[in-house]
GUKEMAR-21229 format. One record per atom (N, C-alpha, C): x negated, y, z negated; residue in one letter. Coordinates in steps of 0.02 Angstrom, whole numbers, padded with zeros to 5 digits, always signed. Layout:
XYZA ...
! end
This chain:
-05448+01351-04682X -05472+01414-04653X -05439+01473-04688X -05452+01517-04695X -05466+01576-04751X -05439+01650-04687X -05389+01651-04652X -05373+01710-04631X -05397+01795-04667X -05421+01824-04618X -05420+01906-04622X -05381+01941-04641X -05346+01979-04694X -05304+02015-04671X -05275+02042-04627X -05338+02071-04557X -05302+02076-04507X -05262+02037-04481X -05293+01981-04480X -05275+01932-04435X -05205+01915-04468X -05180+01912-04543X -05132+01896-04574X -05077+01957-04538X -05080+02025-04536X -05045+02070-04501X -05004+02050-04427X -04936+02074-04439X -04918+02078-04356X -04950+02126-04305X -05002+02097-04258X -05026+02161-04194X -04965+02168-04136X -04950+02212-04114X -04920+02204-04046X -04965+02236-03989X -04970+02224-03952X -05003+02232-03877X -04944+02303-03842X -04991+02359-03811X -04939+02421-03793X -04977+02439-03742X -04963+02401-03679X -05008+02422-03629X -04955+02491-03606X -05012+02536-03559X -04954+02600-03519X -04935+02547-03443X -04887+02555-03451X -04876+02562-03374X -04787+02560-03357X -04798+02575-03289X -04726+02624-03278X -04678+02610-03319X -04661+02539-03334X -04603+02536-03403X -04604+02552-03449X -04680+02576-03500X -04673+02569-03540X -04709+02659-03570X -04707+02704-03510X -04724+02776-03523X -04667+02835-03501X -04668+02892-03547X -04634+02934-03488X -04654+03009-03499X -04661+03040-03439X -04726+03095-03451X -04673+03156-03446X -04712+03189-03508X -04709+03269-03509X -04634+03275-03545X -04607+03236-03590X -04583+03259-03635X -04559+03183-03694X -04507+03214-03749X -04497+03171-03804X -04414+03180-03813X -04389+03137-03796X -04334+03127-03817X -04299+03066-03872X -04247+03073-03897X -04214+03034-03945X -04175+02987-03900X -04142+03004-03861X -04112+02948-03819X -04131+02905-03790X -04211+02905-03784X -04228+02859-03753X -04233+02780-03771X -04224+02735-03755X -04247+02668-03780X -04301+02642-03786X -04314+02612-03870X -04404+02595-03872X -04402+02534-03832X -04476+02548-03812X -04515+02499-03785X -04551+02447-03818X -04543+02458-03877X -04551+02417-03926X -04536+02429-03998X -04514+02355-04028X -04501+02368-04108X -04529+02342-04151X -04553+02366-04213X -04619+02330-04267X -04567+02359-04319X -04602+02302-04364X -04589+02319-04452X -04624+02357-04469X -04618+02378-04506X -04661+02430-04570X -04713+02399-04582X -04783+02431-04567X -04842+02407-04605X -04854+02350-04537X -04832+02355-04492X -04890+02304-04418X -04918+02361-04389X -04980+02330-04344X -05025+02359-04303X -04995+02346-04228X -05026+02403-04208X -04995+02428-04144X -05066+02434-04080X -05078+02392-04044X -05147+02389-04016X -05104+02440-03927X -05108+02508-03927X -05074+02550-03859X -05147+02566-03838X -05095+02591-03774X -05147+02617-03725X -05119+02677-03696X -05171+02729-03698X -05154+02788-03678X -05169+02835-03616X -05147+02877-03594X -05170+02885-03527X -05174+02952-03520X -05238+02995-03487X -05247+03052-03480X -05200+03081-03419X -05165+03138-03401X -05113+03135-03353X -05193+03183-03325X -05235+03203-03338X -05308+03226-03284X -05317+03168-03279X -05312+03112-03244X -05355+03051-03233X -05356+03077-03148X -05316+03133-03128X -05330+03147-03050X -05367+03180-03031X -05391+03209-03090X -05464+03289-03069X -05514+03232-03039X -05544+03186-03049X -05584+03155-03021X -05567+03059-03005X -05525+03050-02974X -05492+02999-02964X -05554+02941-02952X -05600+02935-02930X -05653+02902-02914X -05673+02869-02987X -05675+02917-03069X -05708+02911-03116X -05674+02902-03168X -05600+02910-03166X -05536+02916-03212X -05493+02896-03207X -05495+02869-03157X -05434+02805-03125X -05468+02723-03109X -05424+02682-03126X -05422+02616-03125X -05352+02586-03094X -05371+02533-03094X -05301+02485-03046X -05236+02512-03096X -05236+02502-03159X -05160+02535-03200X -05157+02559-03205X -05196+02646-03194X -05200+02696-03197X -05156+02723-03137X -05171+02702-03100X -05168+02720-03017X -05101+02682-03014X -05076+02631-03037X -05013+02599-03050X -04959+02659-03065X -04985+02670-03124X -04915+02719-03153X -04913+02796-03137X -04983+02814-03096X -04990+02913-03067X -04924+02864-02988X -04928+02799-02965X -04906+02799-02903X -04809+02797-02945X -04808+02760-02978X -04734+02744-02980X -04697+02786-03038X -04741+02820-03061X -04681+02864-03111X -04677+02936-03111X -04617+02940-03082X -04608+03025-03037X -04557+03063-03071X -04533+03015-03118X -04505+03064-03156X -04535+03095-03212X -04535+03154-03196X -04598+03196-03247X -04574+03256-03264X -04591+03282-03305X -04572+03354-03361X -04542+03341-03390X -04531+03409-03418X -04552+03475-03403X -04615+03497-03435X -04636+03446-03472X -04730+03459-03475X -04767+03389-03445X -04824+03408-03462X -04875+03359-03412X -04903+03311-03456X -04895+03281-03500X -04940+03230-03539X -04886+03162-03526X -04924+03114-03522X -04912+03058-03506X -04925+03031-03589X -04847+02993-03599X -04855+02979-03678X -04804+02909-03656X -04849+02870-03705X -04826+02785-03710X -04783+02769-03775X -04727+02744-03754X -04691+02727-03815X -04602+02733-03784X -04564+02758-03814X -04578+02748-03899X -04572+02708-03920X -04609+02676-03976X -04616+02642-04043X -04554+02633-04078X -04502+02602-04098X -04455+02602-04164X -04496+02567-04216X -04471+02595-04269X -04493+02563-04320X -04435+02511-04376X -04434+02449-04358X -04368+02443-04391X -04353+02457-04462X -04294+02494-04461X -04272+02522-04551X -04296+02594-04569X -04328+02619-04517X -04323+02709-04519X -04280+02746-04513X -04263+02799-04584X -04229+02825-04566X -04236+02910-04569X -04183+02953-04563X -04196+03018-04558X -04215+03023-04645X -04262+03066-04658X -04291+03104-04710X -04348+03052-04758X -04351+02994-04709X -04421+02966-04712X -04488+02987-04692X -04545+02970-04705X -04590+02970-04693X -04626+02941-04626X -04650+02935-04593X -04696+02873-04532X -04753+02904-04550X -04811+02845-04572X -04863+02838-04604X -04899+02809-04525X -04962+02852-04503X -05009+02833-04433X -05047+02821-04439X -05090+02765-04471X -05161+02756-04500X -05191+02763-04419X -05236+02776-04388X -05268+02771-04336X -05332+02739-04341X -05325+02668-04330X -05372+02634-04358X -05452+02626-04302X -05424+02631-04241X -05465+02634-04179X -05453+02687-04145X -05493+02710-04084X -05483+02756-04027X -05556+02761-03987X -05537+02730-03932X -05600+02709-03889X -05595+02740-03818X -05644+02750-03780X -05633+02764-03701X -05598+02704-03672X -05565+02717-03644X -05547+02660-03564X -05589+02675-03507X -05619+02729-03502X -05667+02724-03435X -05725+02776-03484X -05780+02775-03452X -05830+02829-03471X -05837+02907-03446X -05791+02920-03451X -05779+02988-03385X -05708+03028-03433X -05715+03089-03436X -05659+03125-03466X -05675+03203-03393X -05620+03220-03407X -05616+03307-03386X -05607+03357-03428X -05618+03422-03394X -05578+03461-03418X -05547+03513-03387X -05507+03566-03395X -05489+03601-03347X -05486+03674-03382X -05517+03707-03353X -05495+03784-03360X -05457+03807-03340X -05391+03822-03375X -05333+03830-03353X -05297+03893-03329X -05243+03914-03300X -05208+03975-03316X -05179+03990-03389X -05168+03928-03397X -05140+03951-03459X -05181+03963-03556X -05255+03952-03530X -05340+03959-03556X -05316+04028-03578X -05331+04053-03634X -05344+04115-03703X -05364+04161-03655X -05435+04134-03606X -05440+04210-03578X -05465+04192-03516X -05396+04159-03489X -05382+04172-03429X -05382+04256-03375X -05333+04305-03413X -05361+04352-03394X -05434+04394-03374X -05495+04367-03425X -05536+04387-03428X -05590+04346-03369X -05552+04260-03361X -05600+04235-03313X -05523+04189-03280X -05540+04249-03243X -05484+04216-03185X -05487+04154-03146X -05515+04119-03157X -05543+04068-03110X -05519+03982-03149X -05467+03953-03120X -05462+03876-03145X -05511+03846-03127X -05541+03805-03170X -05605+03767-03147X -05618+03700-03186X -05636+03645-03149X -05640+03571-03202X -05681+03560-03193X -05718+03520-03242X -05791+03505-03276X -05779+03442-03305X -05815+03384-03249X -05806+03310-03285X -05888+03287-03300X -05878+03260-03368X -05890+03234-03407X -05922+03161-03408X -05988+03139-03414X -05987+03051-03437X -05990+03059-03505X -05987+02999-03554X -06006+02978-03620X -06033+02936-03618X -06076+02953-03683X -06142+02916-03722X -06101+02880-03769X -06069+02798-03762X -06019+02805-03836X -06073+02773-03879X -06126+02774-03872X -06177+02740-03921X -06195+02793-03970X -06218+02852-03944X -06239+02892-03958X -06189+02954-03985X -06115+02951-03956X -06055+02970-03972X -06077+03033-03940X -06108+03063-03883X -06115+03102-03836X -06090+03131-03777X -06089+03168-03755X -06064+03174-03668X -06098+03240-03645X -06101+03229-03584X -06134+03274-03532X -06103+03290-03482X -06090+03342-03470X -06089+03374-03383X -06108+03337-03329X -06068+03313-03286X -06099+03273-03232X -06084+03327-03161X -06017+03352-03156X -05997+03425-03114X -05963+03453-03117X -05955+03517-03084X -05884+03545-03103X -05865+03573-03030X -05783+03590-03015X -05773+03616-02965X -05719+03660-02964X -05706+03724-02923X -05651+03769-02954X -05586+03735-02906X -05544+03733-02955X -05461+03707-02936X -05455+03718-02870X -05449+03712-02825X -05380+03723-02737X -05355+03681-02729X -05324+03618-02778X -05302+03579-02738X -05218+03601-02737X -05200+03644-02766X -05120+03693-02769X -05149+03773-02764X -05086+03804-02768X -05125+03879-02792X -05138+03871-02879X -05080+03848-02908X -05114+03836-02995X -05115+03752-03009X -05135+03752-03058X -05153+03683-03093X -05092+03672-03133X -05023+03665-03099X -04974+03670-03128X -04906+03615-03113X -04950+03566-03069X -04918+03479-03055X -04935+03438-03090X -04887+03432-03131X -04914+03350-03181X -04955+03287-03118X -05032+03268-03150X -05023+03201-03094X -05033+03232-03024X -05065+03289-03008X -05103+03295-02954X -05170+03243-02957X -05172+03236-02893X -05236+03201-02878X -05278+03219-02823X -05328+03242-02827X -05371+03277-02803X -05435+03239-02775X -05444+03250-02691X -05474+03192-02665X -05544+03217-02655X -05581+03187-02688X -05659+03194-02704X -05703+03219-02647X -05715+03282-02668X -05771+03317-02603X -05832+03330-02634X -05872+03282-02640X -05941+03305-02635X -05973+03361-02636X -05963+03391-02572X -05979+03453-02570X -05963+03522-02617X -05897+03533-02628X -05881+03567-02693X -05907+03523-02776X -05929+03472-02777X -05939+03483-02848X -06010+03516-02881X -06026+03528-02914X -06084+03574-02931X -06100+03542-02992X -06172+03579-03006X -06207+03529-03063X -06175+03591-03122X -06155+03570-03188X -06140+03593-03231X -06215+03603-03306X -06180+03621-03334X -06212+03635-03410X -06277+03582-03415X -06334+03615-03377X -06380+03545-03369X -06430+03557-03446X -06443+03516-03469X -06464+03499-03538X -06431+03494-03605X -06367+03540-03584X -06327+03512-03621X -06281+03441-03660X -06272+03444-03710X -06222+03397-03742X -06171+03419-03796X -06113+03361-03809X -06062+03371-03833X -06042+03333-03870X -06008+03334-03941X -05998+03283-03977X -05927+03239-03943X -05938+03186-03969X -05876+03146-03955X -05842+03139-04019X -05797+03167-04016X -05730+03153-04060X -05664+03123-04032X -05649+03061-04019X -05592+03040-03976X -05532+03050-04020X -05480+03070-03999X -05430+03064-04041X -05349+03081-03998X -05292+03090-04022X -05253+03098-03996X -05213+03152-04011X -05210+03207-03935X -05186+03263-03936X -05114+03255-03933X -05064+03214-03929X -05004+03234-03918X -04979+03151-03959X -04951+03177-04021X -04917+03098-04050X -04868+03139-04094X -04812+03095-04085X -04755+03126-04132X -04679+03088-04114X -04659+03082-04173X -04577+03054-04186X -04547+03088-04132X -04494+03060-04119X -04429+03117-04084X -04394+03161-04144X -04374+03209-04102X -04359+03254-04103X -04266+03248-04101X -04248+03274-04159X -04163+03275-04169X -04114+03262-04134X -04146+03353-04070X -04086+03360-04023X -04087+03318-03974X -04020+03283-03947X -04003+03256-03900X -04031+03284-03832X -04087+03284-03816X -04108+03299-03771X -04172+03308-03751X -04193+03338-03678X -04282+03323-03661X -04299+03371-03720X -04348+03364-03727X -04402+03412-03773X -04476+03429-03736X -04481+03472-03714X -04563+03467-03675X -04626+03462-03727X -04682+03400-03705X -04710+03376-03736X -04758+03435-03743X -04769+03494-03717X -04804+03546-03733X -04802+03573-03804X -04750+03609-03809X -04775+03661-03882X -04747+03621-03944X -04811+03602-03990X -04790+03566-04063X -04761+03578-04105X -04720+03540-04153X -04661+03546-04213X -04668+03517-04253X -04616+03484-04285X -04607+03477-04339X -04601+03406-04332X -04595+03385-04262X -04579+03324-04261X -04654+03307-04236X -04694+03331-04231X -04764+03308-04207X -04781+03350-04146X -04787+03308-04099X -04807+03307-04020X -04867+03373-04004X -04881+03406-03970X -04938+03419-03948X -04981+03459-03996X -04982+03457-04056X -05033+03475-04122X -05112+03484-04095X -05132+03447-04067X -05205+03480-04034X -05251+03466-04092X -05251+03426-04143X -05318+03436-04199X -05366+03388-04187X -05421+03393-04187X -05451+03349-04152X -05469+03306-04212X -05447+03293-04284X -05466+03260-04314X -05416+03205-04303X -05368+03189-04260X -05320+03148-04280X -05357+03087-04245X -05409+03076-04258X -05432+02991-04221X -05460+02962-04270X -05505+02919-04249X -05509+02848-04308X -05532+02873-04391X -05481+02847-04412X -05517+02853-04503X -05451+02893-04511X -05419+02932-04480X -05361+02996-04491X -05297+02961-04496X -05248+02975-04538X -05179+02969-04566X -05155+03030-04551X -05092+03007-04486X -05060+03074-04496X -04993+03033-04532X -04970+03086-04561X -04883+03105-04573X -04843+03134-04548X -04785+03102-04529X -04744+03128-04485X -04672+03122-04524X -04644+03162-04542X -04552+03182-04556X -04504+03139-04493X -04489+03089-04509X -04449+03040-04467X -04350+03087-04444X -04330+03103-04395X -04300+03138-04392X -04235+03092-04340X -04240+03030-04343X -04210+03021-04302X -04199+02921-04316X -04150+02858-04323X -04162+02803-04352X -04218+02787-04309X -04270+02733-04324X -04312+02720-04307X -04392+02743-04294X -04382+02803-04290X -04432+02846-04295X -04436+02885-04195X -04465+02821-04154X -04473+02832-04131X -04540+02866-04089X -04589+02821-04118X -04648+02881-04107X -04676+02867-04038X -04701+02899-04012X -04734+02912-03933X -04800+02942-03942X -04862+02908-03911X -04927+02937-03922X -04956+02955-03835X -04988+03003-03827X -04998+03006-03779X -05069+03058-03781X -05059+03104-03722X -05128+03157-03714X -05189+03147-03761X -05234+03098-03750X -05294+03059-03762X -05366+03102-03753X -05399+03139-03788X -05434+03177-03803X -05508+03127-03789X -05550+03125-03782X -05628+03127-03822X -05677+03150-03844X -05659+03229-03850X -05664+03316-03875X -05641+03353-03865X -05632+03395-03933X -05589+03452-03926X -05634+03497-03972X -05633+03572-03966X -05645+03617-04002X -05587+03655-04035X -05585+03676-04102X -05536+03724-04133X -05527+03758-04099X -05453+03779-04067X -05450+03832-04042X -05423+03796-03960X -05460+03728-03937X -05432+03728-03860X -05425+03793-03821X -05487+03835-03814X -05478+03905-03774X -05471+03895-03706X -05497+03845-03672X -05490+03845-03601X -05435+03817-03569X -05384+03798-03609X -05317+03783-03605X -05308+03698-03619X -05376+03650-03607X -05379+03600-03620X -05456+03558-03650X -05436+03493-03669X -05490+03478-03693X -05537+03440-03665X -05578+03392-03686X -05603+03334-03657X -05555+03286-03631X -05502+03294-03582X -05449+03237-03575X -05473+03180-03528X -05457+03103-03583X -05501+03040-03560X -05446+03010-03599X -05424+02945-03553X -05382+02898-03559X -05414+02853-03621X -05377+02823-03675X -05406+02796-03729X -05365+02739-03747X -05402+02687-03805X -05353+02627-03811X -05369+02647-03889X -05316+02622-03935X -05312+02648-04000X -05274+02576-04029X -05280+02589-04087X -05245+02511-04141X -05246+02567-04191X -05153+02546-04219X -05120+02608-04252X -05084+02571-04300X -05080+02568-04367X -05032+02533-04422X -04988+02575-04426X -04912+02556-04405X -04847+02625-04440X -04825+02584-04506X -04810+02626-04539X -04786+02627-04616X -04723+02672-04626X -04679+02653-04649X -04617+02692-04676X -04645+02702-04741X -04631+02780-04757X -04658+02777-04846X -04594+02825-04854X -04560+02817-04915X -04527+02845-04952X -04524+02868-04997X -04587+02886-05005X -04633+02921-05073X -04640+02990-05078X -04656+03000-05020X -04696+03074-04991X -04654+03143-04980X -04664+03187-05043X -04606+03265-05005X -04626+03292-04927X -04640+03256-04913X -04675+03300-04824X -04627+03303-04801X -04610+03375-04747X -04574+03380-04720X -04595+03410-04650X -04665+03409-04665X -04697+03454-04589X -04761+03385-04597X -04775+03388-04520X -04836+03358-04507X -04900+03352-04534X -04934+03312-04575X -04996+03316-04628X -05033+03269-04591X -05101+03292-04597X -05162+03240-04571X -05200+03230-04641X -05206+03179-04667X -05254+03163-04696X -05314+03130-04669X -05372+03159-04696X -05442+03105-04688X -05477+03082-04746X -05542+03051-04753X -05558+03054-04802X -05590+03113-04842X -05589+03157-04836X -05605+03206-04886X -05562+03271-04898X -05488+03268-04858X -05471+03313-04848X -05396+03298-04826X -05340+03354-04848X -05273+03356-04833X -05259+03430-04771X -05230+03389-04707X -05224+03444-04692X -05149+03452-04655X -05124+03545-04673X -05049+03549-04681X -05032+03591-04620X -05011+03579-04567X -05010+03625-04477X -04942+03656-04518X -04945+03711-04463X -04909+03769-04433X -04893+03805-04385X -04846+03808-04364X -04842+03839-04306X -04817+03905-04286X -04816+03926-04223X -04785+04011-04235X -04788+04015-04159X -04745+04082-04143X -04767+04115-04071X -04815+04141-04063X -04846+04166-04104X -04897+04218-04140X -04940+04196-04176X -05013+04190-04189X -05056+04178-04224X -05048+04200-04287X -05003+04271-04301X -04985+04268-04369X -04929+04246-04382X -04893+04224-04349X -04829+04169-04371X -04852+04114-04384X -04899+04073-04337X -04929+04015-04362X -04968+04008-04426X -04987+04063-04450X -05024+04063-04510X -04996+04084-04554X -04939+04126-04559X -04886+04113-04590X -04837+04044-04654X -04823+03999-04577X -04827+03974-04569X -04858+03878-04597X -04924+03915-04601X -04964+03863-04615X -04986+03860-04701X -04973+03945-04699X -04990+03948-04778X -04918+03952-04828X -04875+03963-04801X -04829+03931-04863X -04800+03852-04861X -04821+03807-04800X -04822+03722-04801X -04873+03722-04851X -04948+03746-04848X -04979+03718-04892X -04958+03740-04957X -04952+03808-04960X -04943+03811-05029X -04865+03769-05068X -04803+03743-05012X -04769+03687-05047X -04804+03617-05058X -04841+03603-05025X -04859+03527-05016X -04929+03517-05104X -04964+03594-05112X -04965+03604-05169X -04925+03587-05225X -04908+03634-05230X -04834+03598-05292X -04795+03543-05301X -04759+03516-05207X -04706+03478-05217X -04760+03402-05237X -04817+03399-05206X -04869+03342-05185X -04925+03340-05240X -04958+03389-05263X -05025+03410-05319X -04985+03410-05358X -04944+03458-05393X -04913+03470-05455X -04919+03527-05462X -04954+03582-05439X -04964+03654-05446X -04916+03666-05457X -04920+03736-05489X -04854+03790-05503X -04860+03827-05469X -04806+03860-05441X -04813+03901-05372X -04857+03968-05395X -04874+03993-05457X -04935+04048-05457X -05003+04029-05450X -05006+03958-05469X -05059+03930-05464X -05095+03889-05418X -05063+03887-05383X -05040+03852-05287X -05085+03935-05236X -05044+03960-05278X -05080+04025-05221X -05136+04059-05258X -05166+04044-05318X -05212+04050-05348X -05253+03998-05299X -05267+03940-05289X -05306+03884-05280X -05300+03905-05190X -05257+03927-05156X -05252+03941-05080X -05292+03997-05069X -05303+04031-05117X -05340+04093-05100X -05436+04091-05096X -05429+04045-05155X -05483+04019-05195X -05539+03954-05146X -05500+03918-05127X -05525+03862-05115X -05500+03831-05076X -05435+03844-05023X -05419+03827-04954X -05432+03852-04908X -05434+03827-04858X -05486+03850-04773X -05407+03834-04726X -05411+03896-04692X -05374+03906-04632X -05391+03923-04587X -05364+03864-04521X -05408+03862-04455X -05375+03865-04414X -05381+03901-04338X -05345+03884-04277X -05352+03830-04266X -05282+03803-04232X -05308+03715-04215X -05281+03710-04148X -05259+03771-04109X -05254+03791-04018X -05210+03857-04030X -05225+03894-03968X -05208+03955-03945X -05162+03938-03878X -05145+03882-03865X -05136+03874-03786X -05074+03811-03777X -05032+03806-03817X -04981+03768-03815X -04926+03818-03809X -04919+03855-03789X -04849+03867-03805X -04840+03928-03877X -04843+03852-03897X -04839+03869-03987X -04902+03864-04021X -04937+03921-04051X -04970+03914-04068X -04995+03876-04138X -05051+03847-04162X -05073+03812-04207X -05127+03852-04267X -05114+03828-04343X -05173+03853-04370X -05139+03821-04448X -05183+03753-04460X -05188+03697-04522X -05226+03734-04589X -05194+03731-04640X -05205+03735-04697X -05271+03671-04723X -05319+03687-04742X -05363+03621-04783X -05352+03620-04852X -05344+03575-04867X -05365+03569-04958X -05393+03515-04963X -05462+03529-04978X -05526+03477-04990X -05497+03445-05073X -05509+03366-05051X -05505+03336-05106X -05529+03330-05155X -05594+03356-05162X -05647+03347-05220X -05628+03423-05265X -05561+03447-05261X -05561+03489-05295X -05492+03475-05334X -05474+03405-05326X -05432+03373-05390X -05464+03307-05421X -05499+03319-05454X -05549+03258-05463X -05505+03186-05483X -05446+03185-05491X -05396+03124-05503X -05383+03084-05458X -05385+03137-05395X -05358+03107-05352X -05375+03025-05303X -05324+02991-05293X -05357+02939-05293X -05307+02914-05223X -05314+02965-05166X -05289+02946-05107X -05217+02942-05090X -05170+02929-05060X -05114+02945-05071X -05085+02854-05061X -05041+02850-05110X -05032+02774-05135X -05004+02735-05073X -05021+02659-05050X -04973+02632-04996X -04895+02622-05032X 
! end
């Protein structure tokens, strides 16, 4: 018999549940929940911490397992599984994330219009809007929406909110939405000895918000700590540039993930690759700090990574790179550098 490659690979199994998650932040001290070599697959499971906006449609028996038994929570709200060690990682390595899968666990996502939504001021009103999917069709629709009371803000990790009929309302009727599943909050630990809130994104990863990071996508991550340590969590199945309403399509997802130590790579900030495209985040307090930011990573990852010369780096950034918001609503704000590949015709992917 003639084995698969897959099948030749080590998989490990990463179910969530209370042992093996811990919500709303990233720390280094913590102990992994599991350890892989370089180059195995990682079959996790991820969990929307909205699985309470509509508990009837977003919750399941292990779902409802770990909103009952894990109370220790913050100082942000995403429910992230891991961490991961990687054995033989070390600081000023690489962790290579092929994201080989990313699927629904239930057919039902939310979303929430938040306080903390771009223009909140302008529409004062928290309000959630759940969602079915078409995954055939890679679709979703409006099924209802209802405005927040179950606090005065939407500001308890893991509220759960007991289904009234009567308040939900028919939403965006004829409408549809693409499905892009992917994962909003994945990233190494973080240096300092201590919590880190899984909210505003760095250098070490964690809540980046791009909605390209799901199947087919390689991120890179700057390993900052032995082992790496990575934690995946806040499980998307759409997002728009920008996340204006403070959140996205949030839907619990199961994913199969290859980590790789590479020691090849000058990265020192978070890179998503896909297939047609390199892309270089940034961050800031400020939309022009983040873009800041975003444009002198790309223009190193130019030179240190392409070969450009730094006049010619910002010749080609001016020319032929695209800069995008990639959220307004973390904290820290986001906005990724592109450099489309078909504009080094050599290029031939970035080597295993």
């Amino acid at each position: 018999m003639v084995l698969s490659p897959t099948e030749l690979l080590s998989v490990h199994r990463l179910p969530a549940t209370p042992s093996t998650v811990h919500w709303g932040f990233f720390d280094p001290r913590l102990e992994p929940v599991l350890t892989v070599a370089s180059g195995d697959l990682v079959a996790i499971e991820a969990l929307t911490h909205h699985a309470g906006d509509a508990p009837d449609l977003l919750m399941d028996a292990g779902i409802t397992d770990v909103f009952d038994r894990v109370t220790d929570r913050g100082p942000g709200p995403h429910l992230l599984t891991g961490p991961i060690a990687v054995d033989g990682a070390r600081p000023g390595d690489v962790l290579q994330v092929d994201i080989l899968e990313a699927t629904p666990r239930l057919p039902y996502g939310s979303n929430l219009a938040a306080h903390w939504g771009f223009l909140y001021g302008e529409i004062p009103v928290e309000r959630v809007t759940i969602y079915e999917f078409d995954t055939q069709a890679s679709l979703g629709r409006a099924v209802f929406a209802y405005d927040w009371t179950a606090t005065p803000l939407a500001n308890e990790p893991g509220t759960i909110v007991i289904p009234d009929e009567n308040a939900r309302q028919p939403a965006l009727p004829g409408v549809v939405v693409p499905l892009r599943p992917h994962f909003g909050t994945m990233g190494v630990a973080p240096v300092a000895p201590q919590r880190v809130s899984s909210v505003p994104p760095g250098d070490h990863g964690g809540n980046v918000d791009n909605w390209r990071i799901g199947a087919g996508g390689t991120m890179y991550y700057p390993i900052q700590v032995p082992g790496a340590l990575l934690s995946v969590g806040d499980p998307h199945v759409s997002q728009g540039d920008g996340e204006v309403s403070g959140t996205a399509l949030e839907a619990s997802l199961n994913g199969l993930l290859r980590l790789t130590i590479r020691r090849d790579l000058p990265f020192t900030v978070p890179v998503l690759e896909t297939a047609t495209e390199l892309l270089v985040h940034g961050f800031g307090d400020t939309l022009d700090e983040a873009m800041k930011a975003a444009a002198l990573r790309t223009h190193g990852i130019l030179q240190s990574y392409l070969g450009l010369s730094r006049a010619d780096a910002y010749s080609f950034m001016s020319v032929a790179a695209d800069f995008t918001v990639t959220q307004v609503v973390d904290q820290r704000q986001g906005v990724h550098g592109r450099i489309d590949k078909r504009c080094f015709p050599r290029w031939a992917g970035i080597p295993a």
